[in-house]
C-alpha positions in Angstrom: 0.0 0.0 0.0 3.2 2.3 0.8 4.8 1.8 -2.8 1.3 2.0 -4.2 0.7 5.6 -2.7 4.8 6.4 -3.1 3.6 5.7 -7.0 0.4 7.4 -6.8 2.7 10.6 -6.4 2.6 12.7 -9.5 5.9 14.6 -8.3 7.4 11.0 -8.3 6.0 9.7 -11.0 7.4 12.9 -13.0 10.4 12.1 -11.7 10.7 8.2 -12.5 9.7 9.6 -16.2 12.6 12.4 -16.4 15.0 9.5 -15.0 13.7 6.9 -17.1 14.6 9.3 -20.6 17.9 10.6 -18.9 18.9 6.5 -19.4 17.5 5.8 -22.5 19.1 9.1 -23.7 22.6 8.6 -22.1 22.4 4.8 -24.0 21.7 6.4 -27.1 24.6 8.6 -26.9 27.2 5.9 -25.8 26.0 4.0 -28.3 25.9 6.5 -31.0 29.7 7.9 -30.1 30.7 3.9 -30.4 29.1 3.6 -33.6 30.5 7.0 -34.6 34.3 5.9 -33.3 33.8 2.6 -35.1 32.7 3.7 -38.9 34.9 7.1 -38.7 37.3 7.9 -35.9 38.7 4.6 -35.8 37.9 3.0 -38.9 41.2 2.5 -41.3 39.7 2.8 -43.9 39.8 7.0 -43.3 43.3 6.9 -42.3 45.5 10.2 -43.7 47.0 8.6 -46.9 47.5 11.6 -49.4 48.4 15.1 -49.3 48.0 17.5 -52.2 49.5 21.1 -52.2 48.7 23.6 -54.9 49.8 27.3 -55.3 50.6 29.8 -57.5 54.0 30.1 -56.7 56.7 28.4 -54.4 54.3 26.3 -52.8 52.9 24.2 -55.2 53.5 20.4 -54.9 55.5 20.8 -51.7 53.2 18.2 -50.0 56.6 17.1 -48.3 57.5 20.2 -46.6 53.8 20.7 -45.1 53.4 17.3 -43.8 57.0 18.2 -42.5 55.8 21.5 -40.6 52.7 20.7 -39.4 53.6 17.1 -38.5 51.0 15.1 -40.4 51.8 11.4 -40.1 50.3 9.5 -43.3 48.6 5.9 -42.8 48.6 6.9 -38.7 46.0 9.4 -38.1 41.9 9.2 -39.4 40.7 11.9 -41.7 37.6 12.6 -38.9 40.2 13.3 -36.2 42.3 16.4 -38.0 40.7 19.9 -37.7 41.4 22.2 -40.9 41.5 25.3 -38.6 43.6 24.2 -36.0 46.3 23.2 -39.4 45.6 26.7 -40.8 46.4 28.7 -37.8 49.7 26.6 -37.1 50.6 27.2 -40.7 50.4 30.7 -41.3 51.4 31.7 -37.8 55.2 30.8 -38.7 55.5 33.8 -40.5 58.9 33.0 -42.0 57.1 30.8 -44.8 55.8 33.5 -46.1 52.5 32.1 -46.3 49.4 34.8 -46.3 46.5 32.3 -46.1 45.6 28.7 -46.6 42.4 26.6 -47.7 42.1 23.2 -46.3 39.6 20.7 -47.1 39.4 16.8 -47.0 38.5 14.4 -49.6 37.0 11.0 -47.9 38.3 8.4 -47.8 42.3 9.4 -47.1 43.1 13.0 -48.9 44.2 16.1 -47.3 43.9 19.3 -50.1 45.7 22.6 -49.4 45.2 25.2 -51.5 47.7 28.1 -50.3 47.9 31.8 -50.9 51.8 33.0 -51.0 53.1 36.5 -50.5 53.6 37.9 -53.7 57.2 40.0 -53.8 56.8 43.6 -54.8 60.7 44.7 -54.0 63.8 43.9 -52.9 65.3 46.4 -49.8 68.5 48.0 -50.1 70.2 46.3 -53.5 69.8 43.8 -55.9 71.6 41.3 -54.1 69.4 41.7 -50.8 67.8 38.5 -49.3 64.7 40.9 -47.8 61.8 41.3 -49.9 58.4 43.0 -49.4 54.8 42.1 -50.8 52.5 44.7 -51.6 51.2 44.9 -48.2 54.4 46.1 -47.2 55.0 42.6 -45.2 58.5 41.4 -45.0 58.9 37.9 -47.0 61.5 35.3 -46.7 63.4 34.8 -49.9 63.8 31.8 -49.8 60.2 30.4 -49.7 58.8 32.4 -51.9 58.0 33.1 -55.9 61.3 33.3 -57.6 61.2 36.4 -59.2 63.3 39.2 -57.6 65.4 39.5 -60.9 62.0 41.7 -62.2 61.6 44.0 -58.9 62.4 47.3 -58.7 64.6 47.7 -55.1 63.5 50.3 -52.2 66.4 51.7 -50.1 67.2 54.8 -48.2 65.5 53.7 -45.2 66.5 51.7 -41.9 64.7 48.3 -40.3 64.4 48.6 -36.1 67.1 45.7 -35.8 68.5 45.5 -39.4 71.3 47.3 -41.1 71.9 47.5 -44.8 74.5 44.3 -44.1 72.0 42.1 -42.8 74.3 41.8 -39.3 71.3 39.6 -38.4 71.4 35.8 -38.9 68.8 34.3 -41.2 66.9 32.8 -37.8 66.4 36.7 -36.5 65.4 38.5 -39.2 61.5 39.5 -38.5 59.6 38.0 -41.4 55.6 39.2 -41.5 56.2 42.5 -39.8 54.6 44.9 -41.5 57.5 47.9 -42.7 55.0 51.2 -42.9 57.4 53.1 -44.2 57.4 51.5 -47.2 53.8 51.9 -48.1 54.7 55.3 -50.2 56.9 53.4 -52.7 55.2 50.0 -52.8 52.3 52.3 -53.4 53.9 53.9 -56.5 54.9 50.7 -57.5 51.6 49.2 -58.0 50.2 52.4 -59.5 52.9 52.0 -62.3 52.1 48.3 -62.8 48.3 48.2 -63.2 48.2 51.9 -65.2 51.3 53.1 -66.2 53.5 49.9 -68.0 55.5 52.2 -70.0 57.3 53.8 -67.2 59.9 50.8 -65.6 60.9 52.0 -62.2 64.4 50.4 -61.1 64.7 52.1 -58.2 62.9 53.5 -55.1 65.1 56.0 -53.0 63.5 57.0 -49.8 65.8 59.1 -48.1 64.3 62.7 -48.1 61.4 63.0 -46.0 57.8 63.6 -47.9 59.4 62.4 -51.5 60.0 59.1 -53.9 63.4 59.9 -55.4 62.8 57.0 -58.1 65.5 55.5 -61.2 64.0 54.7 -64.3 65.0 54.1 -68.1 64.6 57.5 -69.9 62.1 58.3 -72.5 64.7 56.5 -75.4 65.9 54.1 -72.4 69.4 54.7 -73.2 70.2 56.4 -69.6 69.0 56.0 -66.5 66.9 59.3 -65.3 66.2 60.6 -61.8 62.4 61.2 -60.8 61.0 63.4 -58.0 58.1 62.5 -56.8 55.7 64.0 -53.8 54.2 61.9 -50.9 53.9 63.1 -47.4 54.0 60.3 -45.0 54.9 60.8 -41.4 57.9 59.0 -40.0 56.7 58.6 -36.1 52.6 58.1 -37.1 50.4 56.3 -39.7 48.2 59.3 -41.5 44.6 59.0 -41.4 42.8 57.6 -44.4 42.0 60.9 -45.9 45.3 62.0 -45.8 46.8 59.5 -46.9 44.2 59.4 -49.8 45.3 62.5 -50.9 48.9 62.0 -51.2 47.9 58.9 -53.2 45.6 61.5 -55.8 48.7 63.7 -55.6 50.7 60.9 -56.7 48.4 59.4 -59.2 48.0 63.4 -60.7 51.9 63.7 -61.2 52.5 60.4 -62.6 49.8 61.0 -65.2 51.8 64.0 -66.0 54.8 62.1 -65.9 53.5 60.1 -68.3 52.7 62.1 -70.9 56.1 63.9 -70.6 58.1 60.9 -71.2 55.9 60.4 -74.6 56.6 63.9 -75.9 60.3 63.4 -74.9 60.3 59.8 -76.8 58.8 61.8 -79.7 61.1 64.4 -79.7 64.1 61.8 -79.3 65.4 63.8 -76.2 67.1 62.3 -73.3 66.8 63.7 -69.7 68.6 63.5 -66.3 66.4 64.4 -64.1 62.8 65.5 -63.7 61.0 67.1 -60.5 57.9 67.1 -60.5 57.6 68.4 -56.6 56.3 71.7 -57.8 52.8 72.3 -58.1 51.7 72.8 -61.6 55.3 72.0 -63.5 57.9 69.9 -64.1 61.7 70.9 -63.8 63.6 69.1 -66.1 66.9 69.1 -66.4 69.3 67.5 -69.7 
């Protein structure tokens, strides 16, 4: 009569309910994590058995070097159990493979694909020779694991690296590849204004030496002599201008090269060497034979 009334309860009876799906719940899950373990996690048949690495530039087919850096171990590890973001952030945090950004994806039943964005070079620093090179982004790139292509960039010098001197005093190990150089965004800017507008015009040189100008080298109008090119920019040394400012020295810039431009065609149709042109002054170029 006790159990009967203990039954007759509805507060207990609840309760025996709530318990009773908490079990059959809990068993559900254990069973569906074996199941889960036994047809993925831990079935062989998913086990890490290819890598494929494509890229535009260095990169591409190196599937040795990445299972290398972010210790993959083929035929010992299931597809199920890697995590594409966790690879990701390992890979492009070592900043000294030059790598701006990867996609990963798997391919069932035993492929890993990595497609991987590189740092494209923009310049060398210093000289020709130099092993420091800088993308457009202004980011410092290792030489060696990057696009080979350094014999087609102009070089940017007349400037000084915190912790680096023209001679590279520092070994290969300390040199700080991804930091972002901001003083270099002037010239790299001028560099990829010439490229995408302005392919007539072949800068060899970027000196940055005098504050709020690009002193830049380039072929002369019959590219038999190398002619000197002032340009304007104002860009603080101590503080990174606001947006608007800095937009403006970039329509500066864009104004003179346009200018520039068509001087070097009437000086190409007039069969006239120069060596040097300033175009600091507003509204006129100086140029000088």
């Amino acid at each position: 009569m006790k159990k009967e009334k203990i039954l007759r309860n509805p507060y207990i009876r609840i309760l025996i309910v709530i318990c009773s799906i908490s079990v059959f719940t809990g068993v559900i899950a254990v069973i569906s994590v074996f199941c889960y373990q036994k047809l993925f996690t831990e079935n062989r048949h998913f086990l890490l058995k290819n890598v494929v690495v494509k890229s535009s530039g260095y990169w591409n087919n190196k599937s040795s070097k990445i299972i290398k850096i972010l210790g993959l171990k083929l035929g010992k590890v299931n597809l199920f159990n890697i995590k594409e973001q966790e690879l990701k952030k390992k890979l492009i945090s070592q900043k000294k493979y030059s790598i701006e950004n990867a996609d990963i994806y798997k391919e069932l039943p035993d492929t890993l694909y990595f497609n991987i964005t590189e740092r494209i070079p923009r310049a060398l620093l210093y000289s020709r020779n130099s092993d420091l090179i800088v993308d457009g982004n202004a980011v410092l790139v290792n030489k060696r694991y990057c696009i080979n292509i350094e014999s087609e960039l102009p070089v940017i010098t007349g400037f000084r690296i915190k912790g680096i001197n023209a001679s590279h005093s520092l070994g290969k190990d300390e040199i700080p590849y991804g930091r972002i150089l901001f003083q270099l965004k002037p010239a790299l800017q001028l560099i990829s204004l010439i490229n995408t507008s302005y392919p007539g015009l072949n800068i060899k040189l970027i000196n940055l030496y005098n504050k709020n100008e690009l002193t830049v080298f380039m072929p002369g109008p019959q590219q038999r002599k190398i002619v000197r090119v002032k340009l304007p920019f104002k860009y603080p040394d101590n503080a990174h201008p606001t947006p608007s400012d800095y937009q403006k020295s970039v329509n500066l810039l864009k104004e003179k090269l346009r200018k520039l431009d068509k001087l070097f065609r009437y000086l190409k149709l007039k069969k006239e060497d120069v060596r040097i042109i300033n175009m600091l002054y507003q509204g006129q170029a100086v140029v000088k034979k």
